[in-house]
PDB file of N, CA, C and O in Angstrom:
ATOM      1  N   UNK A   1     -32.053  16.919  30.383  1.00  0.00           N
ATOM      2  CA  UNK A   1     -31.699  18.308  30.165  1.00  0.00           C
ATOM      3  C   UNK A   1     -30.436  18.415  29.312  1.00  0.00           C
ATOM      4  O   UNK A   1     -30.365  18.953  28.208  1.00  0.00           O
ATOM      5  N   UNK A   2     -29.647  17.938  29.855  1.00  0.00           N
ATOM      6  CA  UNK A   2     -28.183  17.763  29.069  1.00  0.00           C
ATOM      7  C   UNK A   2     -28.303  17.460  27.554  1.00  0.00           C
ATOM      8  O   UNK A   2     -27.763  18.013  26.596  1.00  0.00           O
ATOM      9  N   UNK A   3     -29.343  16.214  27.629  1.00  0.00           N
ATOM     10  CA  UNK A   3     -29.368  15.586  25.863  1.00  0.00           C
ATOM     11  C   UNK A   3     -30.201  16.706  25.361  1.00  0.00           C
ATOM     12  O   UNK A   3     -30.052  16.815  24.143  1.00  0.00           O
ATOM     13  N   UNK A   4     -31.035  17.589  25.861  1.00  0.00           N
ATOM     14  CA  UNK A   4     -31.470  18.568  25.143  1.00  0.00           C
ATOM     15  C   UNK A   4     -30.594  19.681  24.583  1.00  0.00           C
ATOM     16  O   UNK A   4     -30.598  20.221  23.477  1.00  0.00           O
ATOM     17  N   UNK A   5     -29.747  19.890  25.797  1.00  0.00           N
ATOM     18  CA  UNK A   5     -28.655  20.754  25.152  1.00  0.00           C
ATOM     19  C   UNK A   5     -27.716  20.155  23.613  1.00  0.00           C
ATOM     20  O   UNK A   5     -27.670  20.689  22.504  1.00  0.00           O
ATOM     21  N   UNK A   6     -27.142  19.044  24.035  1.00  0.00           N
ATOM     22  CA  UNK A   6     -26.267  18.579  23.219  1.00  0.00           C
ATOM     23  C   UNK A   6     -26.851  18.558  21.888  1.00  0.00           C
ATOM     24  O   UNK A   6     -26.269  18.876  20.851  1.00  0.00           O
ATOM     25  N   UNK A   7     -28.122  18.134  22.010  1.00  0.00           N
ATOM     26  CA  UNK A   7     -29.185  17.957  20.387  1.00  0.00           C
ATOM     27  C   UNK A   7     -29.326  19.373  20.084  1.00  0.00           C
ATOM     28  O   UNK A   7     -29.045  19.441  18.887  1.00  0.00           O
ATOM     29  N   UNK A   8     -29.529  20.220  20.387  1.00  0.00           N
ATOM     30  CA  UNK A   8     -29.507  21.846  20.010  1.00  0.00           C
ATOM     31  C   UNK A   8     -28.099  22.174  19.703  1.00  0.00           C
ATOM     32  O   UNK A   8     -27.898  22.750  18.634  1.00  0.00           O
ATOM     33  N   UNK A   9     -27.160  21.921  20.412  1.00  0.00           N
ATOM     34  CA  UNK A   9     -25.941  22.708  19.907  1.00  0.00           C
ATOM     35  C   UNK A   9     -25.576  21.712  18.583  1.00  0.00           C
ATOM     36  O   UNK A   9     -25.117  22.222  17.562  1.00  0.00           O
ATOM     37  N   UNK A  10     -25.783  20.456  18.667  1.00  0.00           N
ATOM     38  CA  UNK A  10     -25.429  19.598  17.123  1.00  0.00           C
ATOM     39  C   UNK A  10     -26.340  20.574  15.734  1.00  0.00           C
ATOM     40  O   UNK A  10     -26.010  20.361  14.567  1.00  0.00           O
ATOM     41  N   UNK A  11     -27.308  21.464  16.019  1.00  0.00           N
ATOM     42  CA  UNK A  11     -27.709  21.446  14.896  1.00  0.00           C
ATOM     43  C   UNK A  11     -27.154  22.989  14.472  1.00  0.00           C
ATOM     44  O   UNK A  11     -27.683  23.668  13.592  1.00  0.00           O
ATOM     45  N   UNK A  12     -25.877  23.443  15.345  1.00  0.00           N
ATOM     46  CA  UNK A  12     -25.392  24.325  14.887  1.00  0.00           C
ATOM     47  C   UNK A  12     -24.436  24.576  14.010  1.00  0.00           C
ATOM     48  O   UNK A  12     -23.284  24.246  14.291  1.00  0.00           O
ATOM     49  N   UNK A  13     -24.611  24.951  13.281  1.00  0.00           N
ATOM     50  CA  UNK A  13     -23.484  25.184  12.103  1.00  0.00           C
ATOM     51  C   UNK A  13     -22.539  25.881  12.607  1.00  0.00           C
ATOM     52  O   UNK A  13     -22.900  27.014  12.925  1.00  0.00           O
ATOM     53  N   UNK A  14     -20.887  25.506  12.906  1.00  0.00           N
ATOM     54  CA  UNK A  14     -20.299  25.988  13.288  1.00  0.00           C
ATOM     55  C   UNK A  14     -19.541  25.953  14.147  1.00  0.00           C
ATOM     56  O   UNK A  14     -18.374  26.337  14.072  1.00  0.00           O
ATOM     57  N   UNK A  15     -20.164  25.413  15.252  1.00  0.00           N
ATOM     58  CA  UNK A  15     -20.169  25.423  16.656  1.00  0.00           C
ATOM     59  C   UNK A  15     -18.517  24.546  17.124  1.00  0.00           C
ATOM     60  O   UNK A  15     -17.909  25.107  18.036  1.00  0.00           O
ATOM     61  N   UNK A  16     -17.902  23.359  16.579  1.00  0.00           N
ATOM     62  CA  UNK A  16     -17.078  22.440  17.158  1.00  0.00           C
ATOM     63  C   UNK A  16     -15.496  23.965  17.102  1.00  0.00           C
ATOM     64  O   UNK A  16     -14.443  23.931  17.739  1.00  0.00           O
ATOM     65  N   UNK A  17     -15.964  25.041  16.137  1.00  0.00           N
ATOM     66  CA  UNK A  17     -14.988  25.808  16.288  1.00  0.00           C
ATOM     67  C   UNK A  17     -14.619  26.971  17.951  1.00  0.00           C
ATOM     68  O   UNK A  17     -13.610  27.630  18.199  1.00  0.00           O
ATOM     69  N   UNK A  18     -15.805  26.815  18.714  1.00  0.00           N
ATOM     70  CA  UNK A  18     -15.702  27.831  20.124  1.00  0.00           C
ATOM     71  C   UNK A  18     -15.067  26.700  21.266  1.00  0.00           C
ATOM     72  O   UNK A  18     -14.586  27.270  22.245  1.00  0.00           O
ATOM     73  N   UNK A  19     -14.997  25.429  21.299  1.00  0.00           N
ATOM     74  CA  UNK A  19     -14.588  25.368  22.156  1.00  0.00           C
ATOM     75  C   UNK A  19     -12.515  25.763  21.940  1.00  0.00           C
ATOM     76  O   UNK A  19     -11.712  26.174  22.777  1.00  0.00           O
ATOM     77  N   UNK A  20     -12.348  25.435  20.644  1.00  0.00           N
ATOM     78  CA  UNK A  20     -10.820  25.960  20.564  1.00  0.00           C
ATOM     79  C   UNK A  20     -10.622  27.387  20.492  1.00  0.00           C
ATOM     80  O   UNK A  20      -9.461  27.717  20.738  1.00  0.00           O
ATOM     81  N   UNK A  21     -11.523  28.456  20.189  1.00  0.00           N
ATOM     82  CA  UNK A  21     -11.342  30.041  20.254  1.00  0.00           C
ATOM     83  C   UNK A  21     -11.390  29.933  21.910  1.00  0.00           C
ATOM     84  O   UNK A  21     -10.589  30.719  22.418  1.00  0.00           O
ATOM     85  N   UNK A  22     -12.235  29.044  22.996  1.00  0.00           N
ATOM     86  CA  UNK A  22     -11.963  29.242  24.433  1.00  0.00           C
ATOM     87  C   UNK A  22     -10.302  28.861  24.688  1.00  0.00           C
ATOM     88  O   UNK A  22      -9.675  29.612  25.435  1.00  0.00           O
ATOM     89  N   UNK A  23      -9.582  27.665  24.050  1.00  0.00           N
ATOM     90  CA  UNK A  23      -8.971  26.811  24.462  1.00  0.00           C
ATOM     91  C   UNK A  23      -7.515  28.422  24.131  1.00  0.00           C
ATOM     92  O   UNK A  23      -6.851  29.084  24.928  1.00  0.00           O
ATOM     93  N   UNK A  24      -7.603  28.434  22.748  1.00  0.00           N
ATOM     94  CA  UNK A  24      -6.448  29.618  23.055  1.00  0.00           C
ATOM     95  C   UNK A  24      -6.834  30.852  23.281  1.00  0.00           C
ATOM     96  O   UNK A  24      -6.112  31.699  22.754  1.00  0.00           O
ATOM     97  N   UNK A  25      -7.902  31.316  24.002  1.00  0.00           N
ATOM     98  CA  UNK A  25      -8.214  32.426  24.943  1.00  0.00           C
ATOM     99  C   UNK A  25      -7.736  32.168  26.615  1.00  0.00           C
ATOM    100  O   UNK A  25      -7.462  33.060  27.418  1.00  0.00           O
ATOM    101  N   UNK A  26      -7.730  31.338  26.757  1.00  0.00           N
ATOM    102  CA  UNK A  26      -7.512  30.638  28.264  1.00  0.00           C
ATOM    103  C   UNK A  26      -5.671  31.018  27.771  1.00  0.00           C
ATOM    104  O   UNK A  26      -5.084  32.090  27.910  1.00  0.00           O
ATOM    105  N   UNK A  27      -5.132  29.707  27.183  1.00  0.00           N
ATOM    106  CA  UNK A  27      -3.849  29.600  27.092  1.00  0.00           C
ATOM    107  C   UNK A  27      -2.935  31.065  26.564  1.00  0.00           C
ATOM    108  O   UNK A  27      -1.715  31.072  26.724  1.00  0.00           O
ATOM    109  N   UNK A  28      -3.531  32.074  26.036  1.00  0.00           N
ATOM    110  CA  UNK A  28      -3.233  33.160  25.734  1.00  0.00           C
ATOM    111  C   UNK A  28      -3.042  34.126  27.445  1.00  0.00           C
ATOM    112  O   UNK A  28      -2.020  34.424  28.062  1.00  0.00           O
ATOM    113  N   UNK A  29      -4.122  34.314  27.677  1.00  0.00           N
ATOM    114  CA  UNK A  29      -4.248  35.033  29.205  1.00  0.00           C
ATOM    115  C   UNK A  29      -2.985  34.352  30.057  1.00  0.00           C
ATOM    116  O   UNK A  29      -2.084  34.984  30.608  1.00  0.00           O
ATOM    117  N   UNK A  30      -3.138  32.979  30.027  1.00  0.00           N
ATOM    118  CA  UNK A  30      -1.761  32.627  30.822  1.00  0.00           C
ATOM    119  C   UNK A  30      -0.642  32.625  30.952  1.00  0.00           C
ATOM    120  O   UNK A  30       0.040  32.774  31.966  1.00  0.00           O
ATOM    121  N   UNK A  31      -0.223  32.363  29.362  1.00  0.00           N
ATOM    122  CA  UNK A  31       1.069  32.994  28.781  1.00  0.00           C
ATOM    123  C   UNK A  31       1.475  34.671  29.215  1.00  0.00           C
ATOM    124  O   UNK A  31       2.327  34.984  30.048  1.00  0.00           O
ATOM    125  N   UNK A  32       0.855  35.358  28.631  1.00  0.00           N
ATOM    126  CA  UNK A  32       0.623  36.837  29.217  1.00  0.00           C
ATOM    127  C   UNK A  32       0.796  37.135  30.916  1.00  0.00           C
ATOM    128  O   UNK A  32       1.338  38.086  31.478  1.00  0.00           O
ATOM    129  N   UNK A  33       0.497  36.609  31.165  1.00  0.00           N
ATOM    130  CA  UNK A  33       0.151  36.405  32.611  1.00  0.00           C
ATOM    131  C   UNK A  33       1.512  36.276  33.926  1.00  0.00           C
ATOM    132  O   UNK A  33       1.862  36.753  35.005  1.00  0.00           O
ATOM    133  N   UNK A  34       2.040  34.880  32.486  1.00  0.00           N
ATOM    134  CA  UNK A  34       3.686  34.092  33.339  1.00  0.00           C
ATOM    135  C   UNK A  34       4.806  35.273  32.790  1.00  0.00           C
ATOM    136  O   UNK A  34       5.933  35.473  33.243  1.00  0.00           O
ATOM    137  N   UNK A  35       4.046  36.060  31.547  1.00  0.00           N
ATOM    138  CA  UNK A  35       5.579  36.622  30.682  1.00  0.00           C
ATOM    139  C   UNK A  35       5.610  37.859  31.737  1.00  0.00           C
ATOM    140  O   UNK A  35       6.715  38.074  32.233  1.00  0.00           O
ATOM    141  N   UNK A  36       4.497  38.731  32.159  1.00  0.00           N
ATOM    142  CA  UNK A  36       4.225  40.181  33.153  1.00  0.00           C
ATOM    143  C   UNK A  36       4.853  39.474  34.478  1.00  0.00           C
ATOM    144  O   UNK A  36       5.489  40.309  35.120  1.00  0.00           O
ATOM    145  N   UNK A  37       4.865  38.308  35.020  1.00  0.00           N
ATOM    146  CA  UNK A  37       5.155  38.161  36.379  1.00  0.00           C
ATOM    147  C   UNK A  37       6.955  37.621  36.557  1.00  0.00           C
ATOM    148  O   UNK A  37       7.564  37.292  37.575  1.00  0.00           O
ATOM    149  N   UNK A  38       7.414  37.708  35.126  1.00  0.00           N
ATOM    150  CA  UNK A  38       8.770  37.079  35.093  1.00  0.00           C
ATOM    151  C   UNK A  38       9.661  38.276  34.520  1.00  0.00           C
ATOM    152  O   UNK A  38      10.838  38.070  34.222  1.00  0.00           O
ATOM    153  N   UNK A  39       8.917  39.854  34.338  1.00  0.00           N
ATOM    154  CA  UNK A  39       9.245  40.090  33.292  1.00  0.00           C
ATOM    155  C   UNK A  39       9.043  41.953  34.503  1.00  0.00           C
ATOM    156  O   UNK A  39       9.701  42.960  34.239  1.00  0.00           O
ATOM    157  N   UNK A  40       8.277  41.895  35.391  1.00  0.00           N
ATOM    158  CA  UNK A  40       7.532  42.565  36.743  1.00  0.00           C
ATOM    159  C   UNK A  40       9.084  42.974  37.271  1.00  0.00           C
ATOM    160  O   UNK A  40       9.917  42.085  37.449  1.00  0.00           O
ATOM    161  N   UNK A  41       9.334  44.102  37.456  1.00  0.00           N
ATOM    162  CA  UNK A  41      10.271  44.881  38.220  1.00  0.00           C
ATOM    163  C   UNK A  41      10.189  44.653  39.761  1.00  0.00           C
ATOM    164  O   UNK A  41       9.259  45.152  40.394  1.00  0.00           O
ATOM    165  N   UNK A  42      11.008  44.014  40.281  1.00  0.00           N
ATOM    166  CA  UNK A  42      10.926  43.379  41.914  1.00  0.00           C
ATOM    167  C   UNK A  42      10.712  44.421  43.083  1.00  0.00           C
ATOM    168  O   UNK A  42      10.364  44.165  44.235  1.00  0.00           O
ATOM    169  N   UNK A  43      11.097  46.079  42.337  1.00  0.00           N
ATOM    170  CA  UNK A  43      10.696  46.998  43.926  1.00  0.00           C
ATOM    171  C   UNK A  43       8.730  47.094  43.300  1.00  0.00           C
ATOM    172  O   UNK A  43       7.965  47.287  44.244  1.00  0.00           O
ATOM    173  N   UNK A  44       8.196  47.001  42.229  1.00  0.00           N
ATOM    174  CA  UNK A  44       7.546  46.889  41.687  1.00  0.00           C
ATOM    175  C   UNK A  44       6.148  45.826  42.643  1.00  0.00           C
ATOM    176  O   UNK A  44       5.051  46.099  43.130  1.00  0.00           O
ATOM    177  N   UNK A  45       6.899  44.711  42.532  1.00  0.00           N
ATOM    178  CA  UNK A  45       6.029  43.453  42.966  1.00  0.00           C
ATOM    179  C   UNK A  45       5.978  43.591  44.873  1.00  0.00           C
ATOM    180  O   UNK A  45       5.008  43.173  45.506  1.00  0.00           O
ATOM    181  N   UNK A  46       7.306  44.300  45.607  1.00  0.00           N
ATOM    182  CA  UNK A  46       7.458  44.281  46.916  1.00  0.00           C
ATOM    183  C   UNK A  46       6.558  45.486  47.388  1.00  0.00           C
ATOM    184  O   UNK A  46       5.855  45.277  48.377  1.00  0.00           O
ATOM    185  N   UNK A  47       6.504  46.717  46.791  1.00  0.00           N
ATOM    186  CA  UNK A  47       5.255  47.449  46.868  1.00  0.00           C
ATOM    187  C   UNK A  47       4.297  46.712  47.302  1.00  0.00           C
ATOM    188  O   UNK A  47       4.077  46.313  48.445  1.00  0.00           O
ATOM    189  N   UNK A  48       3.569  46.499  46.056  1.00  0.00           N
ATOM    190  CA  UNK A  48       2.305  46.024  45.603  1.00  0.00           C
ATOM    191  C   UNK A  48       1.753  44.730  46.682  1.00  0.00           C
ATOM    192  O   UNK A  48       0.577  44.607  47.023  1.00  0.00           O
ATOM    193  N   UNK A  49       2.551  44.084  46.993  1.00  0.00           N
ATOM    194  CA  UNK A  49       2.774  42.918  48.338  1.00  0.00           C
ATOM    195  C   UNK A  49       2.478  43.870  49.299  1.00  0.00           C
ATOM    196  O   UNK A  49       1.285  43.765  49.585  1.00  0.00           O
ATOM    197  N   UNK A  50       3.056  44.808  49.969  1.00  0.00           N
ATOM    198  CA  UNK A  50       3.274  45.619  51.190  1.00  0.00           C
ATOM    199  C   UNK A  50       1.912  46.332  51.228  1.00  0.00           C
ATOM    200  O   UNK A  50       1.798  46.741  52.383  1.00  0.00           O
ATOM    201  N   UNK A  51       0.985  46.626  50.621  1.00  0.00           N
ATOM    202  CA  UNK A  51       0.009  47.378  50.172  1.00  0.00           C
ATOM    203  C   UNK A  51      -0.821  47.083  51.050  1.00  0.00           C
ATOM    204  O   UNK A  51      -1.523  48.036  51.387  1.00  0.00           O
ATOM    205  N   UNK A  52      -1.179  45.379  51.962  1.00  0.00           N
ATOM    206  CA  UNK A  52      -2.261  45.244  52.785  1.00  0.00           C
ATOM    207  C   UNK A  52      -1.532  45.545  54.097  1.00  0.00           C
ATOM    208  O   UNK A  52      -2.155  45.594  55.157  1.00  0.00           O
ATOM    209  N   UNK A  53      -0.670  45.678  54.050  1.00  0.00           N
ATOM    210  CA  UNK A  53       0.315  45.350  55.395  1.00  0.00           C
ATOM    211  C   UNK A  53       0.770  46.845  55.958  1.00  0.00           C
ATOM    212  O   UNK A  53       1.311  46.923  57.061  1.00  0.00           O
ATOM    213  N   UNK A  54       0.477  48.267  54.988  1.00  0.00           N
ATOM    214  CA  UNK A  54       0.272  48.613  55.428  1.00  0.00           C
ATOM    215  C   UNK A  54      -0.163  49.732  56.216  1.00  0.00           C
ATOM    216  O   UNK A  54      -1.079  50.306  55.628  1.00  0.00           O
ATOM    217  N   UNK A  55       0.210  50.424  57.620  1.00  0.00           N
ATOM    218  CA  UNK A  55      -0.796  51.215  58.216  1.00  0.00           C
ATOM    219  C   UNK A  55      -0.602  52.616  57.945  1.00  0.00           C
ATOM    220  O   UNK A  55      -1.405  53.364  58.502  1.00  0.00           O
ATOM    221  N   UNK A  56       0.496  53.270  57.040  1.00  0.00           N
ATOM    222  CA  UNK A  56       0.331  54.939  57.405  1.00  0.00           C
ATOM    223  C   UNK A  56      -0.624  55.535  56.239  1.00  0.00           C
ATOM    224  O   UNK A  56      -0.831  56.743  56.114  1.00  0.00           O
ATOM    225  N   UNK A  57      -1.252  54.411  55.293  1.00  0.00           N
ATOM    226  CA  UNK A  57      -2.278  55.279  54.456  1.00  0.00           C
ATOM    227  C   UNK A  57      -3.726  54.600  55.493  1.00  0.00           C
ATOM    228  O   UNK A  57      -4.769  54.914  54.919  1.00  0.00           O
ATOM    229  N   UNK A  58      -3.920  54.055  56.381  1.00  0.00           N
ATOM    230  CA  UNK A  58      -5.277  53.888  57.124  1.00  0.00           C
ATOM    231  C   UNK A  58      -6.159  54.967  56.215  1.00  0.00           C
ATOM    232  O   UNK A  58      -5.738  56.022  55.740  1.00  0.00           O
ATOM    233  N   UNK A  59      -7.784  54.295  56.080  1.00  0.00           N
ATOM    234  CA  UNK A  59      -8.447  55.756  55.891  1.00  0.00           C
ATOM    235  C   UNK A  59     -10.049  55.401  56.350  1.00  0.00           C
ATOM    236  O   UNK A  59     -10.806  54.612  55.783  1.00  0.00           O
ATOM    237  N   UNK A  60     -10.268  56.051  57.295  1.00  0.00           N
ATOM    238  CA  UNK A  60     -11.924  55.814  57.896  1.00  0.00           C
ATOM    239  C   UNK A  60     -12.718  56.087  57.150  1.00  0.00           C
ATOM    240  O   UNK A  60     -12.755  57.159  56.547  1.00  0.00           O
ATOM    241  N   UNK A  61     -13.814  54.837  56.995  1.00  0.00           N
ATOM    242  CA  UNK A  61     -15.187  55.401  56.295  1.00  0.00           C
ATOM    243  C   UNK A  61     -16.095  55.885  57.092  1.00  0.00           C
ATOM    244  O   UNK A  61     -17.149  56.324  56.633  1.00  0.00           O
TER     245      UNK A  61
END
């Protein structure tokens, strides 16, 4: 199954270029990711933490 794949994607023109459009799509999101969580206003982040914890918004389905 595998060598079937690999023999199909070889006869693509093109192709050795998506695994690096994944490689800095990944490394992009993460960067982004570390700069919002270093960068995140701390009453901001202590909210957003407190949110499961807690009880005066309860709401019955």
């Amino acid at each position: 199954m595998l060598k079937f794949v690999k023999n199909h994607m070889d006869s693509i023109a093109g192709i050795e270029i998506y695994p690096v459009i994944s490689l800095l799509i990944f490394f992009t999101f993460f960067v982004a990711l570390f700069w919002w969580v270093f960068t995140a206003k701390k009453d901001y982040i202590d909210r957003m933490s407190d949110i499961p914890l807690d009880n005066q918004n309860d709401t019955t389905l």
